[in-house]
C-alpha positions in Angstrom: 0.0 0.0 0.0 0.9 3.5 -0.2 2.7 5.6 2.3 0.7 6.9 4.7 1.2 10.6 4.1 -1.6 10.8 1.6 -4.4 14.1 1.7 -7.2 12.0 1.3 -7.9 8.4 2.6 -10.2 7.8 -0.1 -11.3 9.5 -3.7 -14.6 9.1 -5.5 -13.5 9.1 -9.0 -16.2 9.6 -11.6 -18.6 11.3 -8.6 -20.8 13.3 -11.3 -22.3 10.1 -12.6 -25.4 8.1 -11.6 -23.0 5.4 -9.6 -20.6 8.1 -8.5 -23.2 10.5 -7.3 -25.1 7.3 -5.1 -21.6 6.6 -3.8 -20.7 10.0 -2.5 -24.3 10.0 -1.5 -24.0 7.0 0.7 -20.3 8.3 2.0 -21.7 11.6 3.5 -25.0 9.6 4.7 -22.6 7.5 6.4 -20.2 9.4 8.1 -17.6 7.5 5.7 -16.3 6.6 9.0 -14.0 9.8 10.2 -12.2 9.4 6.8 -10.7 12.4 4.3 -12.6 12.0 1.2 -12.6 13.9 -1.9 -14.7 13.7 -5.3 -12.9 13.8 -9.1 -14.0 13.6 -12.7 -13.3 15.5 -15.9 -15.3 19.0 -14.8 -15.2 20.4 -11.5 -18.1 22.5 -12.3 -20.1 19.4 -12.4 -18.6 18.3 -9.3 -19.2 21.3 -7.5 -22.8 21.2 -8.8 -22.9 17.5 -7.2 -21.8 18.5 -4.1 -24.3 21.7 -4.1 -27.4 19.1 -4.8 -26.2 16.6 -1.9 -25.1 19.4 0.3 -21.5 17.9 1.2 -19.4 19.7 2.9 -16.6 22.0 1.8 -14.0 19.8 3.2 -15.1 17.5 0.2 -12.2 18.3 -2.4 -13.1 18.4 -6.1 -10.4 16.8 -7.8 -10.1 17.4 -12.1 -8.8 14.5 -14.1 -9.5 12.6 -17.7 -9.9 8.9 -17.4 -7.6 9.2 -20.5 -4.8 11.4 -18.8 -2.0 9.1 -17.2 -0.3 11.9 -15.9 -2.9 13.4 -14.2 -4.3 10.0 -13.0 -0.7 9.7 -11.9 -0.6 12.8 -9.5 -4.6 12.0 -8.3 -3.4 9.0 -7.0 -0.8 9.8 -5.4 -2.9 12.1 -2.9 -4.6 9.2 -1.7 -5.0 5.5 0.0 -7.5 4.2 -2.0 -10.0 5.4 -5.3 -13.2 3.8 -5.9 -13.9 4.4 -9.9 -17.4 3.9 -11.4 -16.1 5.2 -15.0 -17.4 2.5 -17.4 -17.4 1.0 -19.5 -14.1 -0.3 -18.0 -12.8 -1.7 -21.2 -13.2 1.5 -22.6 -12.2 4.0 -20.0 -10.6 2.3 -16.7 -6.9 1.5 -17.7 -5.2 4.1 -17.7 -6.3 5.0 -13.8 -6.4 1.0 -12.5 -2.4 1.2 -13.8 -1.6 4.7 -12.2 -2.8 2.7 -9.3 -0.9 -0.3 -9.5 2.3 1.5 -10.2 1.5 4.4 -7.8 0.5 1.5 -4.6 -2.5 2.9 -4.3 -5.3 0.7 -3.9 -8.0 0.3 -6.4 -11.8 -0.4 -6.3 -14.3 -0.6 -9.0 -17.6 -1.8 -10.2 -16.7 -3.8 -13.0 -18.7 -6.5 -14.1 -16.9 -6.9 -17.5 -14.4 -10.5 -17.2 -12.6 -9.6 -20.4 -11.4 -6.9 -19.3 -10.8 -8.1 -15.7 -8.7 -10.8 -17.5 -6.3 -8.5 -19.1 -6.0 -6.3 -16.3 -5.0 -9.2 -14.2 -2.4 -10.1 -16.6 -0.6 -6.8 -17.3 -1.1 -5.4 -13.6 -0.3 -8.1 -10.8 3.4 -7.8 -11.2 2.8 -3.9 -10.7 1.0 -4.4 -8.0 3.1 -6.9 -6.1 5.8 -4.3 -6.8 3.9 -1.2 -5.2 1.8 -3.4 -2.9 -1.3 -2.0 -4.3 -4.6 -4.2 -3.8 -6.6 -4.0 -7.4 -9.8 -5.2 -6.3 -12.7 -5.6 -8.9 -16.0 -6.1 -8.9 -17.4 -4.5 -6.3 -21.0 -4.1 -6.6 -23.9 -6.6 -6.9 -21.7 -8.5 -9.2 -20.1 -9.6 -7.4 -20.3 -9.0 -3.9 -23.4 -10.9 -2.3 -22.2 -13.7 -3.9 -18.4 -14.2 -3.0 -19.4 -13.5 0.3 -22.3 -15.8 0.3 -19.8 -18.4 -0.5 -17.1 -17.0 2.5 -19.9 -17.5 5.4 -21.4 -20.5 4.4 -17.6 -22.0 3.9 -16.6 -20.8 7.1 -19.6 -22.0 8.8 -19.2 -25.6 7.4 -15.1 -25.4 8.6 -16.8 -24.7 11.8 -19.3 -27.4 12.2 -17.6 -30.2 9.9 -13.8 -29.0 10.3 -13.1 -29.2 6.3 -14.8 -27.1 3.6 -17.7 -27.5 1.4 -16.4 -29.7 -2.3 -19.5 -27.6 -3.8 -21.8 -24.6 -3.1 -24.9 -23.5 -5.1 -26.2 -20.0 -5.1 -29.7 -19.4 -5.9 -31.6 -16.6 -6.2 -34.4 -17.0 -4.6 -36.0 -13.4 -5.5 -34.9 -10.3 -6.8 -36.5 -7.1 -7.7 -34.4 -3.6 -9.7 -33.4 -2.2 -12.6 -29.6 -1.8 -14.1 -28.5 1.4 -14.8 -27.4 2.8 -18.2 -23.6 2.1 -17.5 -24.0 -1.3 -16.5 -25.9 -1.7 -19.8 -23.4 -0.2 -22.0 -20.7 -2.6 -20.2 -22.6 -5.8 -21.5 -23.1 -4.2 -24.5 -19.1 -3.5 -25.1 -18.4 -7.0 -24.1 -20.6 -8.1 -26.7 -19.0 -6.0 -29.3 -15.7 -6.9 -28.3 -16.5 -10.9 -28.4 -18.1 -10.2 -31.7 -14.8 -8.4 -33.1 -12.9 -11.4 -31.8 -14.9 -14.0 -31.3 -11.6 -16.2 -30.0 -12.6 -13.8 -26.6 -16.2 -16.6 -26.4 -14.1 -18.7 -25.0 -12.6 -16.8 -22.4 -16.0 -15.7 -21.3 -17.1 -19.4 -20.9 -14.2 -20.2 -19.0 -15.1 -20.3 -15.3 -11.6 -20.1 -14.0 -10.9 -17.1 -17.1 -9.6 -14.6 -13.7 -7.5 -17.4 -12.5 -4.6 -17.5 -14.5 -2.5 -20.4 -14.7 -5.6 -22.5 -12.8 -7.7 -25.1 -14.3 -9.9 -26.5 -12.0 -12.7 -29.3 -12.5 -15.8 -28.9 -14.9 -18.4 -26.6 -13.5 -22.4 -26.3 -14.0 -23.0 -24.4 -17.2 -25.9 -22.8 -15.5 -27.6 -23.0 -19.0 -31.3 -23.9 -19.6 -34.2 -25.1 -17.4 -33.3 -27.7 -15.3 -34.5 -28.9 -11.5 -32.6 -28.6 -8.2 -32.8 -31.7 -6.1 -31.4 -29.7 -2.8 -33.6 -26.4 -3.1 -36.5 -28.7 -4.5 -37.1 -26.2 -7.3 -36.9 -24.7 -10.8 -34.0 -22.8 -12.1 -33.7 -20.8 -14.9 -30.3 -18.6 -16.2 -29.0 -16.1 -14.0 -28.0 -13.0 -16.0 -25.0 -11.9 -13.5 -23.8 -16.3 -13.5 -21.3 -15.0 -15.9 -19.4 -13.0 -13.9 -20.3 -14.6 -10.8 -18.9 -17.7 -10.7 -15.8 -16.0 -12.3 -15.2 -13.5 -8.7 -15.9 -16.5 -6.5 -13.2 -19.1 -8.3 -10.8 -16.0 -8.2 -11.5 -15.3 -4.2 -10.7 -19.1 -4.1 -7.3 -19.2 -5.8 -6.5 -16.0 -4.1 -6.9 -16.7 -0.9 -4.3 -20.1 -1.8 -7.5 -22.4 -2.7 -8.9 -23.0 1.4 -11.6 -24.6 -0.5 -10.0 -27.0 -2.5 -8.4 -27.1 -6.2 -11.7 -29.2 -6.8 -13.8 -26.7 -5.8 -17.9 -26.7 -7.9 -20.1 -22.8 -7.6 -22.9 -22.5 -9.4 -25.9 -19.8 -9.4 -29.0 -19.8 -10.5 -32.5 -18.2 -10.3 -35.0 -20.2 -8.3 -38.3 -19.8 -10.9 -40.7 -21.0 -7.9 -40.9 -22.0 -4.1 -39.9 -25.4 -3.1 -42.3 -28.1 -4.3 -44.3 -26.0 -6.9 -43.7 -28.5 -9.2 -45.4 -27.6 -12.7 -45.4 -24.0 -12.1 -42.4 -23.5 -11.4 -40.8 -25.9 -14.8 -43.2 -23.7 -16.7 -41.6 -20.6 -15.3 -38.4 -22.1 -15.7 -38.5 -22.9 -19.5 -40.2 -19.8 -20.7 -37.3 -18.1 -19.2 -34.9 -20.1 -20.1 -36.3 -19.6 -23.6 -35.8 -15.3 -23.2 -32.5 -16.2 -22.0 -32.0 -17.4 -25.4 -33.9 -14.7 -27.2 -32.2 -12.2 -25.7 -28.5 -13.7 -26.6 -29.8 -13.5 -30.6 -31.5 -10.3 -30.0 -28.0 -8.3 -28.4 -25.8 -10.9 -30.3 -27.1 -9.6 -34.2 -25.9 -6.1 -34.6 -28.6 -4.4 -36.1 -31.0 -5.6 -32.9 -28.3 -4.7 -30.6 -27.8 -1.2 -32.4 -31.8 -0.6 -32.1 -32.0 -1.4 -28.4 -29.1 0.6 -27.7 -30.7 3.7 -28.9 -34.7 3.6 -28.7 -35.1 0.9 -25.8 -32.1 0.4 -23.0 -31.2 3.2 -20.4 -28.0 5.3 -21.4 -24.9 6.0 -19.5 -25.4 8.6 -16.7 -29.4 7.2 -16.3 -31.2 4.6 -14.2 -33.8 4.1 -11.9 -35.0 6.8 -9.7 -35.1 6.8 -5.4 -38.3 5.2 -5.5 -37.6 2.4 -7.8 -33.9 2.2 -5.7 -35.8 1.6 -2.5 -38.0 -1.0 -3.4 -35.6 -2.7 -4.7 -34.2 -6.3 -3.3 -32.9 -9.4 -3.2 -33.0 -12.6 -1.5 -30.1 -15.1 -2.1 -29.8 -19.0 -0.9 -26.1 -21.0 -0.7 -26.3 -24.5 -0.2 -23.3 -26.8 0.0 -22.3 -30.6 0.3 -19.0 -31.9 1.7 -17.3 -34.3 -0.3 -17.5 -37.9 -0.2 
């Protein structure tokens, strides 16, 4: 990590933004815990006009940098412990400032839900980072953070009752309720393009251990198609966020020296009915399963893709409003066996 004479503890990077803006939101809501925070993005009239609308303080800097300038990305880093970035697409704009961080051993906290990308950075950046001691730490949102620590407590519980770890866990969601905003969309949307200018990248996506370099582990689930779980006595139908998933909770694995075994089997789901529904929840199961499908052909044929993007999905810098935030939620099941 970085020597602790840094001005700030902590910058918001990208703060004029829907996710930015929600993230500085929540730091002042919260106290942010005693720490020196500051805000940053390309205008500071924006950012002053952000911290104006959620009435921060004045001892919230404003910070000016590109997402395409290394050396200013360079000399923002270096005033600080740790930057959370929400500039996305990655692939198109997060670079530049996850290497300023690496080099600079600052650490590094994003949203990013795009594993070709992740891929690449892990690649080019964990020497840098070994060097500076700088933690690059990805996907730090939905995807994937209910679901790696899903898998941490229910492990840790069963090395507390059975004294050895689970061989497989299964997430399921069980319900779940909200609306992506426009830059998550336009991060699927990029990977797709960038699968279909090389489409060798297809089989990186499908590779469950693709942010494990140099690890192969066993076959996993595919989590394709409609099929029935015997332990949550339900339906299942394709989770959108799987993908990624399964990809952060391999990677937390291997990381952390594989305390859950080299054989290690995560899968996720979502649950299409309550336990025992039978019919009802097959039927829910398959006709999703079939949208699942629909919707691959739909964003994978470029003139579909190009009409969603402009007349149908939300845009970067939109998404769904307090109300629609607030009554959103999730519930989320892990189940595990030991082995043998």
């Amino acid at each position: 990590m970085a020597e602790q004479h840094q001005e700030f503890d902590l910058i918001v990077f990208g703060a004029t933004g829907f996710t930015g803006r929600l993230v500085a939101e929540y730091l002042h809501q919260s106290g942010a815990a005693g720490a020196q925070w500051a805000m940053a993005g390309r205008s500071l009239d924006k950012l002053a006009a952000v911290r104006d609308e959620l009435q921060l303080p004045p001892s919230v800097a404003l910070l000016q940098a590109d997402a395409a300038d290394a050396v200013a990305l360079h000399a923002l880093v270096a005033r600080t412990h740790c930057v959370i970035t929400t500039v996305g697409p990655y692939q198109l704009h997060g670079e530049p400032l996850a290497t300023a961080c690496a080099e600079g051993g600052t650490d590094y906290v994003d949203l990013c839900g795009e594993p070709l990308w992740m891929a690449r950075m892990i690649d080019q950046l964990t020497p840098l980072a070994q060097r500076s001691g700088a933690r690059i730490v990805f996907s730090c949102g939905f995807d994937s953070i209910p679901f790696d620590l899903g898998v941490v407590y229910l492990q840790a519980e069963a090395q507390q009752r059975f004294g050895h770890p689970l061989a497989e866990v299964r997430g399921r969601v069980a319900r779940v309720k909200g609306t992506a905003s426009g830059g998550t969309l336009a991060s699927m949307l990029e990977t797709i393009e960038a699968v279909r200018r090389e489409p060798a990248l297809l089989k990186l996506m499908s590779n469950p251990f693709a942010l494990t370099p140099g690890f192969k582990g066993p076959r996993q689930p595919s989590g394709q198609g409609a099929d029935f779980d015997d332990w949550a006595d339900a339906w299942t139908a394709p989770f959108l966020m799987a993908t990624i998933n399964t990809k952060n909770v391999h990677r937390s694995n291997a990381l952390r020296g594989h305390p859950w075994g080299q054989d290690f089997v995560y899968s996720e789901k979502l649950l299409t009915g309550r336990p025992g529904e039978g019919d009802k929840g097959r039927r829910k199961a398959r006709t999703l399963a079939r949208l699942d499908r629909l919707q691959n052909l739909a964003l994978g044929f470029g003139p579909t893709r190009a009409l969603l993007r402009r007349f149908v999905l939300a845009k970067p810098g939109e998404g769904p409003d307090r109300a629609a935030r607030e009554a959103g939620h999730y519930t989320l099941w892990f189940t595990g066996r030991t082995a043998g």
